[in-house]
PDB file of the backbone (N, CA, C, O) and the ligand in Angstrom, with CONECT records:
HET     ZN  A 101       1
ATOM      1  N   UNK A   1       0.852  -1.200   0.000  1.00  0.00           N
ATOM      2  CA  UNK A   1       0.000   0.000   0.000  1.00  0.00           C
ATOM      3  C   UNK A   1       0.883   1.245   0.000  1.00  0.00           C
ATOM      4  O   UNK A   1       1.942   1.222   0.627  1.00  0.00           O
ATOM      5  N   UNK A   2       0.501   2.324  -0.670  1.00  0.00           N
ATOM      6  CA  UNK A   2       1.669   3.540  -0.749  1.00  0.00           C
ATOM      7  C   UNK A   2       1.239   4.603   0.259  1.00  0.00           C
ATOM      8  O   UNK A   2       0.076   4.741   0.639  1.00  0.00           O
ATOM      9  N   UNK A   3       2.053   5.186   0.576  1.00  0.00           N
ATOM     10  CA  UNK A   3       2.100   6.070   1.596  1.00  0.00           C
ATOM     11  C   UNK A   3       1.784   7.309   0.873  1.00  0.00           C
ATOM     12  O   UNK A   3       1.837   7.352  -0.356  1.00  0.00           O
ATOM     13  N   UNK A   4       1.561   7.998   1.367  1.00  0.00           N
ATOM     14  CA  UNK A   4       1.832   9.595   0.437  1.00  0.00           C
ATOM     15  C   UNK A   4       1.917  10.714   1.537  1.00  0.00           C
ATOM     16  O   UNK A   4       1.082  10.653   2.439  1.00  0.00           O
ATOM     17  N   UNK A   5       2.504  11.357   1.548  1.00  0.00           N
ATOM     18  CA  UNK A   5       2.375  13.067   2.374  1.00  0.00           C
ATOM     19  C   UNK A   5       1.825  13.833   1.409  1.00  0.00           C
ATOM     20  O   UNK A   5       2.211  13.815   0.240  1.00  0.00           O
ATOM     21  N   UNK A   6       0.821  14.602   1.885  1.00  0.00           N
ATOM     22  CA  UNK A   6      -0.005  15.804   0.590  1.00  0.00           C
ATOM     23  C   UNK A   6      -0.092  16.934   1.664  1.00  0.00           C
ATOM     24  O   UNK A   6      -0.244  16.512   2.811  1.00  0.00           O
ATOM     25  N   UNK A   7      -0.036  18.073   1.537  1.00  0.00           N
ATOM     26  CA  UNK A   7      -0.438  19.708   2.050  1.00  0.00           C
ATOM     27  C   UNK A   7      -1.727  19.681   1.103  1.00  0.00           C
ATOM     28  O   UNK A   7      -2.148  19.261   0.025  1.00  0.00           O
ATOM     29  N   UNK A   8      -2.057  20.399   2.216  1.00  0.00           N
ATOM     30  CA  UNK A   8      -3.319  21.021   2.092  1.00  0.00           C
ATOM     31  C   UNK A   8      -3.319  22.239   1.121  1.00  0.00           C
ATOM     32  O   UNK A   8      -2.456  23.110   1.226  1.00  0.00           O
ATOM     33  N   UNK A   9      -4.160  22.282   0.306  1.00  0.00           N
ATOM     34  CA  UNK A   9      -4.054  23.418  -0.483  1.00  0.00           C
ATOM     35  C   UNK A   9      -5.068  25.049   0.178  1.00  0.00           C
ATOM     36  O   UNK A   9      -5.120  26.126  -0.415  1.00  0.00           O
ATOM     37  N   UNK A  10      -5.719  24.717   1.472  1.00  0.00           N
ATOM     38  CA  UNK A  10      -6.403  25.426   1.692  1.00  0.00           C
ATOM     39  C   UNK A  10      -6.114  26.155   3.045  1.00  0.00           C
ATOM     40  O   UNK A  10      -6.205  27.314   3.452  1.00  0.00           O
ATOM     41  N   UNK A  11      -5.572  24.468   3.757  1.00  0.00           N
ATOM     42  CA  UNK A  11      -5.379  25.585   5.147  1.00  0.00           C
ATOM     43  C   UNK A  11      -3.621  25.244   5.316  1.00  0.00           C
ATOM     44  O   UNK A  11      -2.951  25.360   6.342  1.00  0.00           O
ATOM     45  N   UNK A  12      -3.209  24.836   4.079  1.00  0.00           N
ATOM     46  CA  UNK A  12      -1.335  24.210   4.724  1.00  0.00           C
ATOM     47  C   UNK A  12      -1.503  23.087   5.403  1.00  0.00           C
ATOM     48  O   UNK A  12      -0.366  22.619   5.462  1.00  0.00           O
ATOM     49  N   UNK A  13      -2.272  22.320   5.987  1.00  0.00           N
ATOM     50  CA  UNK A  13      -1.747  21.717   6.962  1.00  0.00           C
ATOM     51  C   UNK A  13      -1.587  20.473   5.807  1.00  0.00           C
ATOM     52  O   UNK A  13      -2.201  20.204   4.775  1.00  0.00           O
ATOM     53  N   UNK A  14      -0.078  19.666   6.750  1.00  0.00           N
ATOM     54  CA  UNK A  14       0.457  18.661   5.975  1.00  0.00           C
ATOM     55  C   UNK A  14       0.077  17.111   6.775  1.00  0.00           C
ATOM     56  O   UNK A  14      -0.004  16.957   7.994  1.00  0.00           O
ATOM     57  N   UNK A  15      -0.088  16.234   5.902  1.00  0.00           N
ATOM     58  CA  UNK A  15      -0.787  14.950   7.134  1.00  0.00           C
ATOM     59  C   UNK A  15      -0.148  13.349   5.802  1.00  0.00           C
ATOM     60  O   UNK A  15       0.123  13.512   4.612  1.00  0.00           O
ATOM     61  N   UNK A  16      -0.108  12.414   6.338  1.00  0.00           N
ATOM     62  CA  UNK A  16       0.163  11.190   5.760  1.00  0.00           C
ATOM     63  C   UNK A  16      -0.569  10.530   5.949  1.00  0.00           C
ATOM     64  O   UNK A  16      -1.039  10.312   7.065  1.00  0.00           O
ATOM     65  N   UNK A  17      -1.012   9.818   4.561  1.00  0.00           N
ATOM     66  CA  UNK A  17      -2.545   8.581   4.252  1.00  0.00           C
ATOM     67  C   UNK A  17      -2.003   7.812   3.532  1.00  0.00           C
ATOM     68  O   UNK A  17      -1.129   8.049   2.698  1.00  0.00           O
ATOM     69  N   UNK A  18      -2.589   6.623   3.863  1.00  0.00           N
ATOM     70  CA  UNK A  18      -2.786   5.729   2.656  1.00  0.00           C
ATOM     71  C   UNK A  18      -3.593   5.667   2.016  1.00  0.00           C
ATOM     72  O   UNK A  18      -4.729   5.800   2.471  1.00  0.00           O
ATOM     73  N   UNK A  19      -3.327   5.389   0.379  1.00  0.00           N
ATOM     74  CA  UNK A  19      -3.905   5.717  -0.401  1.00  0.00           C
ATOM     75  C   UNK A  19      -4.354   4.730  -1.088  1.00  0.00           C
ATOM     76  O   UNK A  19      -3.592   4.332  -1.969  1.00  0.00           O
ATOM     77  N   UNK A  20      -5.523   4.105  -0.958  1.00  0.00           N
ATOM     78  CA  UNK A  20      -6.578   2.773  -1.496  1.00  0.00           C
ATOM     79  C   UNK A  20      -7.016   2.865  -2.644  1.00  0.00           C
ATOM     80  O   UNK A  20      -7.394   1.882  -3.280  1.00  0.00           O
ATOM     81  N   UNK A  21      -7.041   4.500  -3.253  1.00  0.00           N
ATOM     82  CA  UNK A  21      -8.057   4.910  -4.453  1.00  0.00           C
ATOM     83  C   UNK A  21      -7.795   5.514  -5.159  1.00  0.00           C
ATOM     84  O   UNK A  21      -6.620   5.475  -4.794  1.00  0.00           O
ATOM     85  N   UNK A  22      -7.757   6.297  -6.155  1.00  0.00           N
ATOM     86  CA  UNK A  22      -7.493   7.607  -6.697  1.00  0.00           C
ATOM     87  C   UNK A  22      -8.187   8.751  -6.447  1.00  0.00           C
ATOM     88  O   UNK A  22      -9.293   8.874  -6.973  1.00  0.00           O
ATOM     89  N   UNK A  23      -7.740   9.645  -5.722  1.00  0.00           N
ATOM     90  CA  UNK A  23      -7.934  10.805  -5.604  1.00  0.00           C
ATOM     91  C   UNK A  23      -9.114  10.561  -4.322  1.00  0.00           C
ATOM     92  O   UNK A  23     -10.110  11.278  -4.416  1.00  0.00           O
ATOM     93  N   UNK A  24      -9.074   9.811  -3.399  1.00  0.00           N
ATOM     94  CA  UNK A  24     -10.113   9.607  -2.419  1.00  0.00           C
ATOM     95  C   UNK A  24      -9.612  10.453  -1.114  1.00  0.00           C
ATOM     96  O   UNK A  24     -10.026  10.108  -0.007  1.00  0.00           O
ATOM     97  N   UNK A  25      -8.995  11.221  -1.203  1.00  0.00           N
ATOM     98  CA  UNK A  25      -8.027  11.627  -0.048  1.00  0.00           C
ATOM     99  C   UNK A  25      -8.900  13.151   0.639  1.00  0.00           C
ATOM    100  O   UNK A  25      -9.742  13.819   0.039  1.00  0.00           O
ATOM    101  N   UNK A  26      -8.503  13.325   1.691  1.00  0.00           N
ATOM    102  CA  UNK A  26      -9.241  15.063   2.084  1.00  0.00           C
ATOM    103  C   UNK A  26      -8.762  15.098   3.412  1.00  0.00           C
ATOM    104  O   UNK A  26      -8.690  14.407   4.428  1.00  0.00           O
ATOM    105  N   UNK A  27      -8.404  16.448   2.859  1.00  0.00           N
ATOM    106  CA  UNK A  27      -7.846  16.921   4.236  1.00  0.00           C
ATOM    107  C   UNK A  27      -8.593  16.995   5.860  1.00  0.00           C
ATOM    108  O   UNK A  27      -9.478  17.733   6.292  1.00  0.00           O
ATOM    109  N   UNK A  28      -7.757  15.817   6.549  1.00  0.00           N
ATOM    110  CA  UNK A  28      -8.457  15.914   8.278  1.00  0.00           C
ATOM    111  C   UNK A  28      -8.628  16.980   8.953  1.00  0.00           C
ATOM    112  O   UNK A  28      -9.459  16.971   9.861  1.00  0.00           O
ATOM    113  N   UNK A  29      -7.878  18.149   8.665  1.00  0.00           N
ATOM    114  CA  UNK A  29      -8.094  19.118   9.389  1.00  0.00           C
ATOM    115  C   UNK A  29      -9.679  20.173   8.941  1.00  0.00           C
ATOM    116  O   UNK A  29     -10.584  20.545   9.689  1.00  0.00           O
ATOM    117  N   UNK A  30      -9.535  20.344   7.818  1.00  0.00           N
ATOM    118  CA  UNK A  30     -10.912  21.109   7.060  1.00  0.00           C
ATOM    119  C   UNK A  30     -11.768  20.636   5.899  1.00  0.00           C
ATOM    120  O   UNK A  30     -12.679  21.202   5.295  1.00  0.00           O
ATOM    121  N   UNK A  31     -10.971  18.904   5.699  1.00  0.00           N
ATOM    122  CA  UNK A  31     -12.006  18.214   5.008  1.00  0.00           C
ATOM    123  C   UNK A  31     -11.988  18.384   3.520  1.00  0.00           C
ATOM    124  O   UNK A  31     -12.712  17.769   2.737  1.00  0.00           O
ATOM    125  N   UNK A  32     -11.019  19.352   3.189  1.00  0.00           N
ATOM    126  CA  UNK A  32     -10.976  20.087   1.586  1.00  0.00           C
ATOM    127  C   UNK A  32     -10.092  18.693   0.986  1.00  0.00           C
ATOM    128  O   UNK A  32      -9.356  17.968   1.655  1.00  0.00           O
ATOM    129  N   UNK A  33     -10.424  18.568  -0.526  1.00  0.00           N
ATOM    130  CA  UNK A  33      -9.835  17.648  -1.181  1.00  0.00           C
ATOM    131  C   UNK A  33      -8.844  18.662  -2.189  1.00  0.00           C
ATOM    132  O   UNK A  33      -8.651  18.295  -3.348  1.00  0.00           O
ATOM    133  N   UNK A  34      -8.350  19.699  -1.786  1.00  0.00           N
ATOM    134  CA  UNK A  34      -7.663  20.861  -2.529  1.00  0.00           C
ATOM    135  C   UNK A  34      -6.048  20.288  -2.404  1.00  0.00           C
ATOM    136  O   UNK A  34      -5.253  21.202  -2.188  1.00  0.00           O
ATOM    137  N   UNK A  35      -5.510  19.081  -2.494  1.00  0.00           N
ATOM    138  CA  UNK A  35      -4.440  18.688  -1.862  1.00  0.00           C
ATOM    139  C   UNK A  35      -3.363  18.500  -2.640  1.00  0.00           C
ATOM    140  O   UNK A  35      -3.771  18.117  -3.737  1.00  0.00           O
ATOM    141  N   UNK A  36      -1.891  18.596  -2.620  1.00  0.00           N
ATOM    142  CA  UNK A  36      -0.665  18.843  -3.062  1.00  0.00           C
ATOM    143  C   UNK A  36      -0.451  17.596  -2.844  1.00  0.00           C
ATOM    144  O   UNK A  36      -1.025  17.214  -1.824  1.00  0.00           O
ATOM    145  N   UNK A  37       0.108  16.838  -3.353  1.00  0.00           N
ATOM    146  CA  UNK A  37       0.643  15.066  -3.469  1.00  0.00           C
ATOM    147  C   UNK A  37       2.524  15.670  -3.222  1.00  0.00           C
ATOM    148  O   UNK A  37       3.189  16.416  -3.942  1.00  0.00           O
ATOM    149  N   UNK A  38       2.858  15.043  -2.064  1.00  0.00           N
ATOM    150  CA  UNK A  38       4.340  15.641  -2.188  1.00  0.00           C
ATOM    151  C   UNK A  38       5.199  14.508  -2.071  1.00  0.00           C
ATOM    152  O   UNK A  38       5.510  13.857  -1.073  1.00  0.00           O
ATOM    153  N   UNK A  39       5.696  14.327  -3.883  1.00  0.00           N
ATOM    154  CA  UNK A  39       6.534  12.770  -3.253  1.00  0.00           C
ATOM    155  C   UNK A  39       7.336  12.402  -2.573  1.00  0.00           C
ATOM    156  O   UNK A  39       7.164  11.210  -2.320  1.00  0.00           O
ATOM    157  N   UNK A  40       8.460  12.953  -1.955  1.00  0.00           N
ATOM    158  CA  UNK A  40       9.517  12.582  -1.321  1.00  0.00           C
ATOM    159  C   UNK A  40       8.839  13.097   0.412  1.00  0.00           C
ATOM    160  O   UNK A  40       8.344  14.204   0.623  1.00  0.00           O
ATOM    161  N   UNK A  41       8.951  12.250   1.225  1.00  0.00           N
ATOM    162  CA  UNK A  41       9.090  12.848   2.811  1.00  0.00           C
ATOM    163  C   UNK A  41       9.689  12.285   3.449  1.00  0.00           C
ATOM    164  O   UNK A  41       9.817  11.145   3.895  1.00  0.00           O
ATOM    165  N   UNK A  42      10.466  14.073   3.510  1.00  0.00           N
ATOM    166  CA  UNK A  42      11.300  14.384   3.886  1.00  0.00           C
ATOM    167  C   UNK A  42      11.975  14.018   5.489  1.00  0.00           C
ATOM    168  O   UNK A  42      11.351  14.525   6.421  1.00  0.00           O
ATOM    169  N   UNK A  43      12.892  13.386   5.761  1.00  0.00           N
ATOM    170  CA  UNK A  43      13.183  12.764   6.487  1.00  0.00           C
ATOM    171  C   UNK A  43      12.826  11.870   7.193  1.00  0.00           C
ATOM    172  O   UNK A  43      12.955  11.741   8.411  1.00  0.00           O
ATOM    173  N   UNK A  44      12.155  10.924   6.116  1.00  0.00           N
ATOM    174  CA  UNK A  44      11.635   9.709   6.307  1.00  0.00           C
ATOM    175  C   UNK A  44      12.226   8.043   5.054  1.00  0.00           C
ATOM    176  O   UNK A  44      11.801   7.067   4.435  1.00  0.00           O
ATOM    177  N   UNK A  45      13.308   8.729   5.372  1.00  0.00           N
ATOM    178  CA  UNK A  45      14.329   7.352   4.391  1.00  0.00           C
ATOM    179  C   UNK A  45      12.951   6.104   4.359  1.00  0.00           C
ATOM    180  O   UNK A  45      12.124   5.677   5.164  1.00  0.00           O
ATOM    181  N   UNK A  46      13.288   5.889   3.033  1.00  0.00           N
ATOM    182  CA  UNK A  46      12.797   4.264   2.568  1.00  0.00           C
ATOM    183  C   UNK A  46      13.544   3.434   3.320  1.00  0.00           C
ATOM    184  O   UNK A  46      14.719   3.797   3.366  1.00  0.00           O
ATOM    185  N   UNK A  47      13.289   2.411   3.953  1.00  0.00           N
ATOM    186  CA  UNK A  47      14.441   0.891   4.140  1.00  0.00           C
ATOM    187  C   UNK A  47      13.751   0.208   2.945  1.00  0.00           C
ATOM    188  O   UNK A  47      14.270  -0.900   2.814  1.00  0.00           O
ATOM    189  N   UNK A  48      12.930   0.383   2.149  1.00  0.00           N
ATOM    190  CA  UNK A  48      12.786  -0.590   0.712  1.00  0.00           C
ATOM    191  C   UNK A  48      13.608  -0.197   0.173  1.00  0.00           C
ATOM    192  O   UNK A  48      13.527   0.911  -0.356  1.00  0.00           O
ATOM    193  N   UNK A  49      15.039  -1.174   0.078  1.00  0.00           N
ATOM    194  CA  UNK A  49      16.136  -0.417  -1.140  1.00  0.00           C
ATOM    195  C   UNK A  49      15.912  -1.653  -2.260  1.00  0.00           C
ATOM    196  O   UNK A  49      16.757  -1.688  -3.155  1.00  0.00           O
ATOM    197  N   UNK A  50      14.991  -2.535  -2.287  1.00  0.00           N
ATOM    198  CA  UNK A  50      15.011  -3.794  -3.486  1.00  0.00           C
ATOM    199  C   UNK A  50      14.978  -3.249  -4.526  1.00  0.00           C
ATOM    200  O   UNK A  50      15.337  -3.906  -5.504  1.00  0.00           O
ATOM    201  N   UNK A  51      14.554  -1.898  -4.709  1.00  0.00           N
ATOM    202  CA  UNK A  51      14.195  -1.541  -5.772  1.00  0.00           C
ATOM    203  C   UNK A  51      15.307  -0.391  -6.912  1.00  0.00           C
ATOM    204  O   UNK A  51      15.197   0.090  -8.040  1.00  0.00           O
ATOM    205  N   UNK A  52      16.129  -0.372  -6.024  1.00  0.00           N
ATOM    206  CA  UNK A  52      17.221   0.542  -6.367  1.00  0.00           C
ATOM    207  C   UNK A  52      18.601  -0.716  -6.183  1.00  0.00           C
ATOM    208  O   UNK A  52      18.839  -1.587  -5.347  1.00  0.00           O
ATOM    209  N   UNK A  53      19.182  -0.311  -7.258  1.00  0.00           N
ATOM    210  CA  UNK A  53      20.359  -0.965  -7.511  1.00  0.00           C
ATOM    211  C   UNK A  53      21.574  -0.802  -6.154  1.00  0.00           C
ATOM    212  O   UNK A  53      21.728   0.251  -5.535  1.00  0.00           O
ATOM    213  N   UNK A  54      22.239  -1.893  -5.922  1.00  0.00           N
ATOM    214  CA  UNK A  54      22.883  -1.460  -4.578  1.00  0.00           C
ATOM    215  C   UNK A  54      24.282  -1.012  -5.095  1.00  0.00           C
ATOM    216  O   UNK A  54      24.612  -1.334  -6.237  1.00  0.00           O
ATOM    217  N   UNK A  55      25.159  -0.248  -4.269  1.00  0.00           N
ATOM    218  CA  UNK A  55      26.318   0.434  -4.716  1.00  0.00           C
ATOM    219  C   UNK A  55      27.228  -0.805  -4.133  1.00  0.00           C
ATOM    220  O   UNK A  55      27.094  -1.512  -3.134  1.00  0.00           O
ATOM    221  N   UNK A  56      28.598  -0.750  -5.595  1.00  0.00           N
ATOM    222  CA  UNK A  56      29.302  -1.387  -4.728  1.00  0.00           C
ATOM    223  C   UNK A  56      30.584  -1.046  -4.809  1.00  0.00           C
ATOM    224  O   UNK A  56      30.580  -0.026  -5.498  1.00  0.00           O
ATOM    225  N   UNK A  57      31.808  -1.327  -4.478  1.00  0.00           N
ATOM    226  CA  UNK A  57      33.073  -0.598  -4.998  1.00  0.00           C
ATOM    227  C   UNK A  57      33.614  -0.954  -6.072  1.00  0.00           C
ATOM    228  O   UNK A  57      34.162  -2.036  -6.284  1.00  0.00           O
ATOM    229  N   UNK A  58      33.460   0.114  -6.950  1.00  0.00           N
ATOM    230  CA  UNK A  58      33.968  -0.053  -8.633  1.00  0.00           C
ATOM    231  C   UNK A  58      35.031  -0.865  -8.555  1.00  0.00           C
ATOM    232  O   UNK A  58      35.030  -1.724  -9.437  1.00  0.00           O
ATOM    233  N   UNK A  59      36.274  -0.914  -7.538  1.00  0.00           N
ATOM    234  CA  UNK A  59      37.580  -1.169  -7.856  1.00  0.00           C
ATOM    235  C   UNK A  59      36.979  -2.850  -7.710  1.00  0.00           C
ATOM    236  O   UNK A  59      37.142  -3.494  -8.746  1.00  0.00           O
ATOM    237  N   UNK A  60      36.462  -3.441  -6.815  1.00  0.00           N
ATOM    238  CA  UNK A  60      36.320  -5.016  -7.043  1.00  0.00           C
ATOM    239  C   UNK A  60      35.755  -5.897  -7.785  1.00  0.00           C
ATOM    240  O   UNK A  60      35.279  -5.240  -8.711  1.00  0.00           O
ATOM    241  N   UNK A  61      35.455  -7.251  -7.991  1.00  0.00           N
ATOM    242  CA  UNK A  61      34.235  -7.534  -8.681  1.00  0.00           C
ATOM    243  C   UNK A  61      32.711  -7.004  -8.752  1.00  0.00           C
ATOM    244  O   UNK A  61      32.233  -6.287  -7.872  1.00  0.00           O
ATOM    245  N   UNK A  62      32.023  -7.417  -9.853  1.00  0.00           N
ATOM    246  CA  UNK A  62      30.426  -7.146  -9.128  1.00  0.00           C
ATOM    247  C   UNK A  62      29.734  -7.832  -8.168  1.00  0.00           C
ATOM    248  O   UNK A  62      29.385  -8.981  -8.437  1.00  0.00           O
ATOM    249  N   UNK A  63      29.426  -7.294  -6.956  1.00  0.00           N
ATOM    250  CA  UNK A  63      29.114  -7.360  -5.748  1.00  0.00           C
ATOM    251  C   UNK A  63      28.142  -8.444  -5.675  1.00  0.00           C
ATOM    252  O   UNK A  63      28.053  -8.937  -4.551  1.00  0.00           O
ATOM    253  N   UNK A  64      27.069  -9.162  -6.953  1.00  0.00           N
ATOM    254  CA  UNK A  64      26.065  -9.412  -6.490  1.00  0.00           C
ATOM    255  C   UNK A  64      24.912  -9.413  -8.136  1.00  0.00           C
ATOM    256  O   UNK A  64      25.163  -8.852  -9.203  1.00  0.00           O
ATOM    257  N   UNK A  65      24.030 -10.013  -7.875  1.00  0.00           N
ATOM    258  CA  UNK A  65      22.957  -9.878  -8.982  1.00  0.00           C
ATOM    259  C   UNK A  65      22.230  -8.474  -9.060  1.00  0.00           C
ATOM    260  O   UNK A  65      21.678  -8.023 -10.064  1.00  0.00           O
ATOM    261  N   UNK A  66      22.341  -7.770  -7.636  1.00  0.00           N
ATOM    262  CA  UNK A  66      21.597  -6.157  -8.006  1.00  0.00           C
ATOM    263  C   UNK A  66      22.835  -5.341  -8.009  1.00  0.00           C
ATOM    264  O   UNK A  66      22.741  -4.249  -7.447  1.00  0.00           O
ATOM    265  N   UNK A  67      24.403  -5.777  -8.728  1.00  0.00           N
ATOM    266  CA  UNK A  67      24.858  -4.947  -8.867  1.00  0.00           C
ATOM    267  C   UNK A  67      24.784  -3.989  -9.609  1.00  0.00           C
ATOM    268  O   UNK A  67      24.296  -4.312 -10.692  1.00  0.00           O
ATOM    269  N   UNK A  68      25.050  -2.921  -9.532  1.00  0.00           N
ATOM    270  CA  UNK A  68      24.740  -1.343 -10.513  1.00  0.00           C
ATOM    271  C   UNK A  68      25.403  -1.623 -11.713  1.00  0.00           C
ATOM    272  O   UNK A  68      24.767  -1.243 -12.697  1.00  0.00           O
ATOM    273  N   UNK A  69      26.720  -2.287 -12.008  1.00  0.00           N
ATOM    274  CA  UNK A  69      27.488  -2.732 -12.539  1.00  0.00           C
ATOM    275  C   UNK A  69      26.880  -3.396 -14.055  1.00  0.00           C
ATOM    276  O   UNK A  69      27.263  -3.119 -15.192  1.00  0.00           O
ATOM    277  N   UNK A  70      26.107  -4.089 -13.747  1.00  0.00           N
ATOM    278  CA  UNK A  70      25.719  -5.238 -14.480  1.00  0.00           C
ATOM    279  C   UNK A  70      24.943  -4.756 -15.651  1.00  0.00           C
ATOM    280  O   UNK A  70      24.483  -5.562 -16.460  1.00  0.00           O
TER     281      UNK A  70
HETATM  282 ZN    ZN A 101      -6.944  21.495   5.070  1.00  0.00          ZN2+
END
């Protein structure tokens, strides 16, 4: 299920939902569906790294089947 952070387009306020639907979302504070989708939040690192190639040190072999390398 995806996470999302959205601001409010009406009163600012910023809040995190999950998102089941398209466009089913509204702001808890005043209920407005006026909302900013903000992809990255911010200081909230992924630990899903499966999806990104892993780094490894150029100078050795390739590290692995998700090497960047490959
Ligand atoms: Zn609001």
């Amino acid at each position: 299920m995806p996470m999302y952070e959205y601001a409010c387009q009406k009163c600012q306020h910023t809040f995190e939902t999950l998102v089941f639907g398209e466009e089913s979302v509204e702001c808890p504070e005043c209920k407005s569906r006026k909302l900013e989708r903000l992809m990255s939040v911010p200081g909230r690192p992924k630990s899903d790294s499966g999806s990104l190639p892993m780094r490894c040190n150029s100078e050795g072999p390739p590290c692995g089947p998700r090497c960047s390398r490959f």
